[in-house]
ROSE-4610 file (N, C-alpha, C; in Angstrom, 1 decimal, always signed):
// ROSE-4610
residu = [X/X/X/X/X/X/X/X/X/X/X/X/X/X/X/X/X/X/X/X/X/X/X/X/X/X/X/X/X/X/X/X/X/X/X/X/X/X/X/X/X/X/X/X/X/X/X/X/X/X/X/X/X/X/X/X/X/X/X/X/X/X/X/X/X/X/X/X/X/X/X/X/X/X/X/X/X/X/X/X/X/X/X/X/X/X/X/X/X/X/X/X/X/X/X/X/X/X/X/X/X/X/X/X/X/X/X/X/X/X/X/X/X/X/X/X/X/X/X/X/X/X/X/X/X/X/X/X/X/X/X/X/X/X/X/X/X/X/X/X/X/X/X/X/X/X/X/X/X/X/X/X/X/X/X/X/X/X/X/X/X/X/X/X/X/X/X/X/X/X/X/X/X/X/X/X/X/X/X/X/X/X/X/X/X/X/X/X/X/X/X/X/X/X/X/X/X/X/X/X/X/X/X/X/X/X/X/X/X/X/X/X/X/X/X/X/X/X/X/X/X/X/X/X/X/X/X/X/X/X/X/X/X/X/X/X/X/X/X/X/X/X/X/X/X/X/X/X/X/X/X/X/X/X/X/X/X/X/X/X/X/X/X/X/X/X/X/X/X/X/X/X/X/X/X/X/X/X/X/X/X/X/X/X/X/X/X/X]
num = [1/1/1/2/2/2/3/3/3/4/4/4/5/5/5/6/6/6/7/7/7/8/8/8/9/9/9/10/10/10/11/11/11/12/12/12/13/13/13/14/14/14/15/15/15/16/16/16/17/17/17/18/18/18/19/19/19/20/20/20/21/21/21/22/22/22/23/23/23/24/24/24/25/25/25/26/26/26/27/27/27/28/28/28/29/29/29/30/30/30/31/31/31/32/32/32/33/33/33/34/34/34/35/35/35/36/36/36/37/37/37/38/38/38/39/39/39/40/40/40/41/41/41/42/42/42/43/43/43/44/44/44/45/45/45/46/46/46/47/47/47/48/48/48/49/49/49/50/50/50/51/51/51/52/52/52/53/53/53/54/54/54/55/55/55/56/56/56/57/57/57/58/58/58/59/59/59/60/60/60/61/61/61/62/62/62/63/63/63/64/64/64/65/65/65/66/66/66/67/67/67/68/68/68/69/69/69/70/70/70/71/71/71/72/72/72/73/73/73/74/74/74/75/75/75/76/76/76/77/77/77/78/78/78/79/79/79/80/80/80/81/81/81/82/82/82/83/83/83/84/84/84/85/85/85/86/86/86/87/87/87/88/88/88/89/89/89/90/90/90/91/91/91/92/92/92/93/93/93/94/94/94/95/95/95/96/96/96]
x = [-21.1/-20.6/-21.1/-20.3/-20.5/-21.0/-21.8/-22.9/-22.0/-21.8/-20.6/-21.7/-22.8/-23.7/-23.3/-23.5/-22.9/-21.9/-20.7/-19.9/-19.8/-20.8/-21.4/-22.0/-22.7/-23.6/-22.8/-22.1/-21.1/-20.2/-19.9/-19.4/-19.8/-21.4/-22.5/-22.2/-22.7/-22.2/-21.2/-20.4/-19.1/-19.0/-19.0/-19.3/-20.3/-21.3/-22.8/-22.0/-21.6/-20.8/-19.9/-19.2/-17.8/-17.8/-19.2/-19.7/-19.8/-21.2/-21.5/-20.2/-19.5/-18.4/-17.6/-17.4/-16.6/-17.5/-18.9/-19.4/-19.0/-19.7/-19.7/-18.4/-17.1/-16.0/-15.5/-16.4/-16.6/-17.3/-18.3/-19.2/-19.3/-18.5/-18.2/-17.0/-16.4/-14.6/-14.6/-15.8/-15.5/-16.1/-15.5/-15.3/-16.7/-17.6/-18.9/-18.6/-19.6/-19.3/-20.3/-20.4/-21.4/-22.3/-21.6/-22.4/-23.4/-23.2/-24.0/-24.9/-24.6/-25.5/-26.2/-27.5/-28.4/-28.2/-28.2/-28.1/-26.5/-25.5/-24.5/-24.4/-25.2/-25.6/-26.6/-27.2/-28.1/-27.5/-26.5/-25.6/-24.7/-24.4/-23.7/-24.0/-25.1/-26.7/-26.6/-27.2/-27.1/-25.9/-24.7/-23.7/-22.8/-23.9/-24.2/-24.7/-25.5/-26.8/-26.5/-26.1/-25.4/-24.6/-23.4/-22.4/-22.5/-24.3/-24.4/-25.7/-26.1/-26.9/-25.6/-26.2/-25.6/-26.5/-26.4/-27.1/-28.0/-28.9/-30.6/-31.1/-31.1/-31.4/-31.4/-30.1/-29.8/-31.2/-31.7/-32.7/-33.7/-33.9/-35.3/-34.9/-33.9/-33.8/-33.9/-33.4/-33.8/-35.8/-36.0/-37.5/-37.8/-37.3/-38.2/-38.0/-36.5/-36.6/-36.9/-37.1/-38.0/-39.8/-39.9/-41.4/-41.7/-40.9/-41.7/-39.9/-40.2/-38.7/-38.6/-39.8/-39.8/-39.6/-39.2/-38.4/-36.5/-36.5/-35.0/-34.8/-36.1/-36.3/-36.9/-35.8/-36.8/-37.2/-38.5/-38.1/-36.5/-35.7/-34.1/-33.7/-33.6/-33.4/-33.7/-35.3/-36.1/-36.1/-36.1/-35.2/-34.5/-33.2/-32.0/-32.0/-32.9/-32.4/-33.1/-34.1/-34.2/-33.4/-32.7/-31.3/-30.4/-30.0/-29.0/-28.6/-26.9/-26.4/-27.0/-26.4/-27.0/-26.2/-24.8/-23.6/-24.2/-24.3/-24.6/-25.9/-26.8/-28.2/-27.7/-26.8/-26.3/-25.9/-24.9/-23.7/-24.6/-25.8/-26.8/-27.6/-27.9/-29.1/-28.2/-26.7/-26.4/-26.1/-26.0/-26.3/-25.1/-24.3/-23.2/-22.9]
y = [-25.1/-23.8/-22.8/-22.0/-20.7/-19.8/-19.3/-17.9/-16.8/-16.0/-14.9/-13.8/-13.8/-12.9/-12.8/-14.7/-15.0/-14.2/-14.0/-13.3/-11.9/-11.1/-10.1/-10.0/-10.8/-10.9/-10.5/-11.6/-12.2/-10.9/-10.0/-9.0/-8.1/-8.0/-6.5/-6.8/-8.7/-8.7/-8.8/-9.0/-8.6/-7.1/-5.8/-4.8/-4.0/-4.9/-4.7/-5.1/-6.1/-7.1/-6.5/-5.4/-5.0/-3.6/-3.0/-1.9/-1.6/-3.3/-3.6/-3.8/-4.6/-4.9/-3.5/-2.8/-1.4/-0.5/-0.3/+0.6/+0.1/-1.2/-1.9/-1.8/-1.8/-1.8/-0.2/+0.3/+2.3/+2.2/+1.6/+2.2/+0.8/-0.1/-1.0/-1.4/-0.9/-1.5/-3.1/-3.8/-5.1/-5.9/-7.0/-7.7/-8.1/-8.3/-9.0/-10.6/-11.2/-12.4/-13.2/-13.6/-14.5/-15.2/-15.7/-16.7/-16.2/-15.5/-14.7/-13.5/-12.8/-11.8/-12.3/-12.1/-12.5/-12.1/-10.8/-10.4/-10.6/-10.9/-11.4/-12.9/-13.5/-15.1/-15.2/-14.4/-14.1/-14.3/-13.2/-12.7/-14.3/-14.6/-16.1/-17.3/-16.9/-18.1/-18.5/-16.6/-16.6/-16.6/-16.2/-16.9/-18.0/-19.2/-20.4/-20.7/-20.6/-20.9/-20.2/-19.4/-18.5/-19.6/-20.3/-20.8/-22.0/-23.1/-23.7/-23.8/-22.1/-22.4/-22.1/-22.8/-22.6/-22.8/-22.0/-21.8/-20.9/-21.7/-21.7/-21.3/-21.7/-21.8/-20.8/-19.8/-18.8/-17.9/-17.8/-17.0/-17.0/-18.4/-19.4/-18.5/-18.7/-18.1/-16.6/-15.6/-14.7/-14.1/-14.5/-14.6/-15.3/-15.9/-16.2/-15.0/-15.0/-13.6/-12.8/-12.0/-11.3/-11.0/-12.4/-12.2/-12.9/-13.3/-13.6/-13.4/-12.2/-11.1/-11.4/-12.0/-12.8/-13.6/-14.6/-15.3/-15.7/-14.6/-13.9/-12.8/-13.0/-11.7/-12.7/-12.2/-12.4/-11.5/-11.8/-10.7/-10.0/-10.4/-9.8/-8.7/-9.2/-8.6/-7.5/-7.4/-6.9/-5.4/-5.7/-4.7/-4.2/-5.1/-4.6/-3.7/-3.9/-2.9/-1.5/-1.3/+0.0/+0.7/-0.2/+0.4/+0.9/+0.4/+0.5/+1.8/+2.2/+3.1/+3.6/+4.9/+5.4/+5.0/+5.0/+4.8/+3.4/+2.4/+1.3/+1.2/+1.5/+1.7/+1.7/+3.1/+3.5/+2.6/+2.2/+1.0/-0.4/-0.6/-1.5/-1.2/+0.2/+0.9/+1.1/+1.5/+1.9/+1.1/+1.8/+0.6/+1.1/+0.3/-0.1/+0.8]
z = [-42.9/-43.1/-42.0/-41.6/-40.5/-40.8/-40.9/-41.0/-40.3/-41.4/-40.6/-39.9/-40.0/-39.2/-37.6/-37.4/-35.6/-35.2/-35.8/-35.3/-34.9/-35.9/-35.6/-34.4/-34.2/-33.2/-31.6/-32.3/-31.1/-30.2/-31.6/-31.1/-30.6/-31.0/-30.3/-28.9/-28.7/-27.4/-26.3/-26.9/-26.2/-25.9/-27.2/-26.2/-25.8/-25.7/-24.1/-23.1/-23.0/-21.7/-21.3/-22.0/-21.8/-21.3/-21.9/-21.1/-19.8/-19.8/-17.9/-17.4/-17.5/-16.8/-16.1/-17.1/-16.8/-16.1/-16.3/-15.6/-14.2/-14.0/-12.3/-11.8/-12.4/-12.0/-11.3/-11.9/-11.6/-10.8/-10.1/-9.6/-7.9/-8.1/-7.0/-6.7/-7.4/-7.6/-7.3/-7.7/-7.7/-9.0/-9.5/-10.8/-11.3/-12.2/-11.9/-12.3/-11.5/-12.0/-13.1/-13.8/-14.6/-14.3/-13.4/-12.8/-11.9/-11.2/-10.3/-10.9/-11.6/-12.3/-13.4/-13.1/-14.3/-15.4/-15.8/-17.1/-17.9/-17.0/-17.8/-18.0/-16.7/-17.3/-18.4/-18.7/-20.0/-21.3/-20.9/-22.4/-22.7/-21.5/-21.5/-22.1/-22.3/-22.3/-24.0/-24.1/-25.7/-26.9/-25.9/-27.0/-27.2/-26.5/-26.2/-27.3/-27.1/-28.3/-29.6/-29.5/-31.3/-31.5/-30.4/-31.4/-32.0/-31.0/-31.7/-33.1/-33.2/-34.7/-35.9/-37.1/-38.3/-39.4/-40.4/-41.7/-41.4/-41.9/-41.9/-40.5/-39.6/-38.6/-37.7/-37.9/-37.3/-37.7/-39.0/-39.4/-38.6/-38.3/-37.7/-36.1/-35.2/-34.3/-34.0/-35.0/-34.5/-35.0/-36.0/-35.8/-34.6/-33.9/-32.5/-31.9/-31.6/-30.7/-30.7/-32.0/-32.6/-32.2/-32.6/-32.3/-30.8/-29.5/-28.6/-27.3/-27.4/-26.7/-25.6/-24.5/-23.2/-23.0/-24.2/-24.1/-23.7/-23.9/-23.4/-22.3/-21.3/-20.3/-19.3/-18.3/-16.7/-15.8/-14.8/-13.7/-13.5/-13.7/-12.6/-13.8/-15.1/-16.4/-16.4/-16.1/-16.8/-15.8/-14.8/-13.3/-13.7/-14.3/-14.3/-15.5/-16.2/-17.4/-17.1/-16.2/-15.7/-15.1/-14.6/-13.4/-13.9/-15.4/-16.3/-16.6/-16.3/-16.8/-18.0/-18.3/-19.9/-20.7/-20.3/-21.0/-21.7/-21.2/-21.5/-22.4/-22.1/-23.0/-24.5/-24.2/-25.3/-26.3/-25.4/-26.9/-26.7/-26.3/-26.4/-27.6/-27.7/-29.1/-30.3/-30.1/-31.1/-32.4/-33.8/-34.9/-35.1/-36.3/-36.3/-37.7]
């Protein structure tokens, strides 16, 4: 059975992703790529891994994240979210 939480998930991240995307499209007039930018190979990474937890597990996963957050942060990340638009921060912090 599918844990309808993932989906939620799924959707914060699509509009984080959809934010970057649009800011950079304003501010380079060029497309970002996935593959190339860390923090949307990040976002890539993790809803990888969201689609394959189910049930239980999902719980077990975000108590990791929770308790050990460098585990989903690198140097490039961790840059980049200083650099980061406000626009973005924003629909990154906001609760739903």
């Amino acid at each position: 059975m599918v844990d309808k939480n993932i989906y939620i998930i799924q959707g914060e991240i699509n509009i984080v992703v959809g934010a970057i995307k649009r800011n950079a499209r304003w501010s380079t007039h060029t497309p970002l790529d996935e593959e190339r930018d860390p923090l949307l190979h990040s976002f890539s990474h993790l809803k990888e891994v969201l689609n394959n937890v189910t049930g239980f597990s999902l719980s077990l996963s975000f108590f990791f994240f929770l308790a050990a957050p460098g585990a989903y942060e690198s140097p490039q990340t961790r840059s980049r979210i200083q650099d980061t638009a406000a626009a973005i921060y924003a629909a990154a912090m906001l609760d739903p």
